[in-house]
N, C-alpha and C positions, 0 to 999 in steps of 0.2 A: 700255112699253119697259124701264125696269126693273124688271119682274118677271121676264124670259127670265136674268139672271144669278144674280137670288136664286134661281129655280128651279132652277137650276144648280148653286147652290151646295148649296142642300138635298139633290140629290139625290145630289151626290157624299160630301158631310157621312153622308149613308144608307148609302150604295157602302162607305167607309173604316169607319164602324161596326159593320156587317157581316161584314167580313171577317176578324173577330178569335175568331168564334164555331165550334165546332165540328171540320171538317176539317183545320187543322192540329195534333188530336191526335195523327195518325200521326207527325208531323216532329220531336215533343221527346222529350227522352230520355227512358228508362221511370224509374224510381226509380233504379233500380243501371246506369248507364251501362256502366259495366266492372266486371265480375268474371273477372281470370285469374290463375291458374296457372302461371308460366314457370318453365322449367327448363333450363337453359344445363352442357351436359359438354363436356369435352374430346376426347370418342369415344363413342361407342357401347358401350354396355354399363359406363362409366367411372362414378363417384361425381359428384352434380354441382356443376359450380363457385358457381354460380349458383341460389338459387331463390327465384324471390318470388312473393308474392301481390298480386298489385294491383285495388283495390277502390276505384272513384271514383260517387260521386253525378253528375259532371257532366265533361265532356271540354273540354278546350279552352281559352279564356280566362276561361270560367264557375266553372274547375275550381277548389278550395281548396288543392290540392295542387301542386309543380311537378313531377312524378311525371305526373300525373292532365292537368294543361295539354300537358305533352308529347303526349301519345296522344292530340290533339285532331282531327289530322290520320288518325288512322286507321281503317283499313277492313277488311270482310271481303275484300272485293276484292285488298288489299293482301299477305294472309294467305294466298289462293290458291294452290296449288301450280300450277308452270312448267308449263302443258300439253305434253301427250308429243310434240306435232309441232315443238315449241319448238326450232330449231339453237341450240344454246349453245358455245362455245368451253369447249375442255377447259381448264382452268384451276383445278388442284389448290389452294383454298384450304386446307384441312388435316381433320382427324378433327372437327372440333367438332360436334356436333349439338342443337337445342333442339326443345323442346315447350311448343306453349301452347295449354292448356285453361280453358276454361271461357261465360260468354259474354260479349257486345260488342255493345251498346244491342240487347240483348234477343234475339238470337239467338245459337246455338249457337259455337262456336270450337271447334276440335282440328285442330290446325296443326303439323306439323315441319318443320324446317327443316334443313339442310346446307350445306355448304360441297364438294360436290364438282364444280361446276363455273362457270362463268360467270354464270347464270342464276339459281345456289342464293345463288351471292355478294352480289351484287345484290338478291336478295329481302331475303336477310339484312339488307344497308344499307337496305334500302327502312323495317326495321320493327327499323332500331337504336333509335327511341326504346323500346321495350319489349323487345328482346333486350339491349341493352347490346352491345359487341366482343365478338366472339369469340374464346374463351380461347387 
């Protein structure tokens, strides 16, 4: 009778040993978690207010930076442009325009952003921790 919980216990003791191998290499960050590019103008075609490079080993609360812990939250998802069937309320936030290039736990980035109406405004807050306000 008690061997049915040591056996139990071994075999979960095996289960939790196990799972530490292998297929969660997709889920950790590659070496360069974030490398971008941002560029924050006041307009289109204007000088820019703004431009940094941001380059973290690690996102989030891992991060060494508080730069780098900010963007812990972020996504490519996040960076998507409004789809075109998107109803947005016109709502002129002003000229300012940003770009950011480069990449974001190992895939590609090239991302602009606007302020021409509801939807652009919004993204822009969505991904204020690496655009900053807009100017």
């Amino acid at each position: 009778m008690k061997l049915l919980p040591a056996a139990a216990m071994c075999t979960l003791a095996l289960a939790v040993a196990g799972c530490g191998d292998g297929d969660d290499d997709q889920e950790r960050e590659p070496a360069t978690a974030a490398r971008l590019e941002v560029v924050v103008r006041p307009g289109e075609g204007k000088e820019p207010v703004r431009r940094v490079e941001v380059a973290c080993s690690a996102l989030g609360a891992d991060a060494k930076t508080a730069s780098c812990r900010r963007l812990g939250g972020l996504s490519h998802a996040d960076m998507a442009p409004v789809p075109e069937d998107t109803a947005c309320a016109q709502i002129y936030g002003g000229p300012a325009v940003a770009t950011v290039t480069g990449t974001l736990r190992g895939r590609p980035v090239d991302a602009r952003f606007d302020l021409t109406n509801a939807c652009e405004i919004e993204r822009w807050r969505r991904n204020g921790a690496l655009l900053g306000p807009a100017p």
